[in-house]
C-alpha positions, 0 to 999 in steps of 0.5 A: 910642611915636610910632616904634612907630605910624610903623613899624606904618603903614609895614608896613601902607603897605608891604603895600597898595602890594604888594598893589597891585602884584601886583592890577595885574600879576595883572589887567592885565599878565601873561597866562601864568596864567589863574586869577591874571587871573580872581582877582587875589592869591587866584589865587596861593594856589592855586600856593603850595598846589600848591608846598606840597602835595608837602611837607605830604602824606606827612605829612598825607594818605597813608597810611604804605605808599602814598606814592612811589616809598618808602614811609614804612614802607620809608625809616622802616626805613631811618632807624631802622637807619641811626640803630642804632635798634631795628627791632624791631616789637610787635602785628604786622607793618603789612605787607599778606601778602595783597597781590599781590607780597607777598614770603614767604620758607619758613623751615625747621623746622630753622633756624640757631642763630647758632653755627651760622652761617658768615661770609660769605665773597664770590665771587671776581670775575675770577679766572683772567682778570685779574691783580688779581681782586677778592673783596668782603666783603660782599653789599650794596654801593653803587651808582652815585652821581657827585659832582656829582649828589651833594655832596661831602659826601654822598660824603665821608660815603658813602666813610668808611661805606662802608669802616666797613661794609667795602662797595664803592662805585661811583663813578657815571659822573661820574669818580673825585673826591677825595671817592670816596677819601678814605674809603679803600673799595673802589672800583667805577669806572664807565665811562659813554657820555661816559666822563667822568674817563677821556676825551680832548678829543674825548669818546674813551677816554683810555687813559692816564687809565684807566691812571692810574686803574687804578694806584690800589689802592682801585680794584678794578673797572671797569664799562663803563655801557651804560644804567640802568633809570631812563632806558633807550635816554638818557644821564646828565643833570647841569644845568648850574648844578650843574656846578662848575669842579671837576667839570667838571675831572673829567669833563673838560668845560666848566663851567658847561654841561649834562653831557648823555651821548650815549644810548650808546658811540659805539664801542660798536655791537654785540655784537663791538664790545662785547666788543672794549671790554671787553676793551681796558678789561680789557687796560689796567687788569688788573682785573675789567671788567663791564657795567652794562644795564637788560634790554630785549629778551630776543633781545639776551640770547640773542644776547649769551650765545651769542657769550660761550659760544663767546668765554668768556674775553673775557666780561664779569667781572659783569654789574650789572643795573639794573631799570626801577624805578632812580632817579636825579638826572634823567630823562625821565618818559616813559622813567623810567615806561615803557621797559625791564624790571623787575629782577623780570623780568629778573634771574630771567630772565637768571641762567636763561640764564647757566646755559643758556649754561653761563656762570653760573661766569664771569660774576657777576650785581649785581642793582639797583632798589629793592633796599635792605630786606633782604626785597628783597635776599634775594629778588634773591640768592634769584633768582640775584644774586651781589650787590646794590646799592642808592643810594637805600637809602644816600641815606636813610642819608645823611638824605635825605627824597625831597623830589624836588628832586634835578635843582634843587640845592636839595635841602634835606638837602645830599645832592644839592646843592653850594650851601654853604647846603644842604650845611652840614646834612650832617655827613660825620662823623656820616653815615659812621656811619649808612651803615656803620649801615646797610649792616650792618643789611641784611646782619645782616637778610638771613642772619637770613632765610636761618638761618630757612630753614635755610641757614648763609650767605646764599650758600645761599639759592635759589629754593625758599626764597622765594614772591611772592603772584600770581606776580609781584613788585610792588617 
């Protein structure tokens, strides 16, 4: 009984001298933090609250459609397909139909029964310009993720689903890692600004890494990235605590050391200059090449679509265009909220001018940001896309919870972090399944709108069959 109260008087000594301590240094020593100098141990409450705070309100104090940058109802849609649950909804729809944005698609009097319906069957992507053109199976697909920025784990389970569900997959601008392959999906390699996984010593196009790359049959395309809508006019940004002697022999760089991307292709400085890279890259590989860009100035388009009408066979296979609302790992703030274009202007706008440029036939549009619910998917094949993609969509199949501590490595999922601590609760197995889950219940979603518009496949769906409240859509 004695070794209990010495114990307990140890605990209690233990915690005054801390107490102590922190009175001292909050009082005496440290200047950095005013309200902890004004009121000594208490002040810190404030900080922890703070710290708290971003945890606690999702699920305390905002309501179900008002939190950022996805709502609850939207990721709770995602959860419960990727888990094979039931999306099924009773006593009406939660959905605001008033609200300015507010999506609302025509269904006909007449709508598809299911045996009615026809398989989807993709464009072909390249055909007549590259000896190995691609034809995707699906109309949702997933965007560009790198390893590093993700775990290996979370690509693992990625890779597996994606070719359950039979979707392609971007490698992201980090390079080709064993985990993109291992599932055995279709694979979209992206070519970034610092042209990681197919770069010499000196950051310049390496073409007999691309060449080796190009020889790998799940590699199908390949996307020349000039910007992202989540950092327009910026190059992609891995910390350097997140960059493992693998991944740093991946992309080529040293460990260790922040992989900062230069803002664009130091080969790349105008429109001639671009095409002449595209079509180099298109020589080599003998697949179809594309471009990845967030839309800034619409004179850029013009210009770029006029020197592609009278150079048709050297334009771009795809253009994937990202709108400003994309996410990723770690940008700017002031770059992620206020440069570059919506993707609900600029995909409308750029699928126009294909047409007007007589180009729509040649060049397949991808349309990315904040596509991932099958309202917003066939709103943006509606608009023009020929396919969407989405990453943060198939983030929260994975299981991520939009802590916001992607650029950290303490991403409490393991989705977004390599330290084995957090990365042992993400089961790739398991989490194959939700992704293929996923992945399936978009496309089974998306042709239930287009049968209730009375289209047979998605590939019918237009513009006549689809209204956004005010005009303008507010993703």
């Amino acid at each position: 009984m004695m070794m209990v109260w010495y114990v307990l008087a140890a605990i209690v000594l233990l915690g005054a001298g801390t107490m102590s301590w922190y009175y001292i240094y909050d009082r005496w020593i440290q200047r950095d933090h005013a309200i902890r100098r004004n009121f000594p141990i208490y002040g810190r409450f404030r900080y922890i609250m703070e710290n708290m705070g971003e945890y606690f309100r999702q699920y305390w104090f905002t309501a179900d459609w008002e939190e950022r940058p996805f709502n609850r109802l939207t990721r709770a849609w995602v959860y419960r397909s990727a888990k094979g649950v039931s999306n099924y909804v009773a006593f009406g729809s939660e959905v605001d139909a008033q609200q300015p944005g507010h999506i609302y698609f025509l269904h006909s009097a007449f709508p598809i029964n299911d045996d009615e319906a026809e398989i989807y069957t993709g464009r072909w992507i390249g055909k007549d310009i590259v000896g190995k053109p691609y034809k995707p199976k699906s109309f949702f697909n997933i965007s560009g993720m790198s390893y590093g920025a993700l775990s290996s784990a979370a690509v693992t389970a990625l890779s597996e689903g994606a070719a359950m569900a039979g979707v392609w997959m971007d490698t992201g601008e980090g390079g080709l890692s064993p985990y993109h392959l291992k599932g055995g999906c279709d694979i979209c390699f992206q070519i970034g600004t610092a042209k990681y996984g197919v770069r010499d010593k000196d950051g310049n196009l390496d073409e007999e890494r691309l060449r080796k790359i190009a020889a790998l049959d799940q590699v199908k395309m390949f996307c020349i990235k000039l910007s992202q809508g989540a950092k327009p006019g910026r190059g992609g940004i891995l910390p350097g605590s997140k960059v493992t002697p693998e991944i740093a022999g991946i992309r080529g760089i040293e460990a260790g050391k922040a992989s900062i991307s230069p803002s664009r292709h130091r080969d790349i400085t105008d429109i001639p200059t671009l095409v002449a890279m595209i079509n180099r890259v298109r020589k080599i590989v003998d697949k179809p090449v594309g471009i990845k860009m967030a839309v800034g100035s619409f004179e850029f388009i013009d210009e770029f679509f006029d020197y592609l009408s009278q150079h048709r066979l050297e334009a771009p296979d795809f253009i994937q265009l990202d709108g400003a609302e994309g996410g990723t790992g770690a940008a700017p703030a002031p770059l992620a909220d206020y440069v570059g274009q919506s993707i609900v202007q600029a995909l409308p706008l750029v699928a126009q001018k294909l047409r007007t440029y007589d180009l729509r036939s040649r060049i397949r549009l991808v349309a990315s940001g904040k596509l991932l619910t099958p309202d917003k998917v066939a709103w943006a094949l509606c608009m023009g896309a020929d396919y969407v993609v989405s990453a943060r969509g198939f983030m929260f199949s994975l299981g991520c919870i939009q802590a916001m501590k992607c650029n950290t490595g303490h991403c409490p999922t393991g989705v977004t972090s390599n330290d084995p601590r957090f990365m042992r609760g993400l089961d790739p197995a398991l989490k194959a399944v939700r992704v293929a889950n996923y992945a399936k219940a978009v496309q089974h979603d998306v042709e239930a709108i287009a049968h209730a518009c009375g289209c047979k496949s998605v590939r019918e769906l237009k513009g006549q069959h689809v209204r956004v409240n005010g005009g303008d859509l507010m993703l």
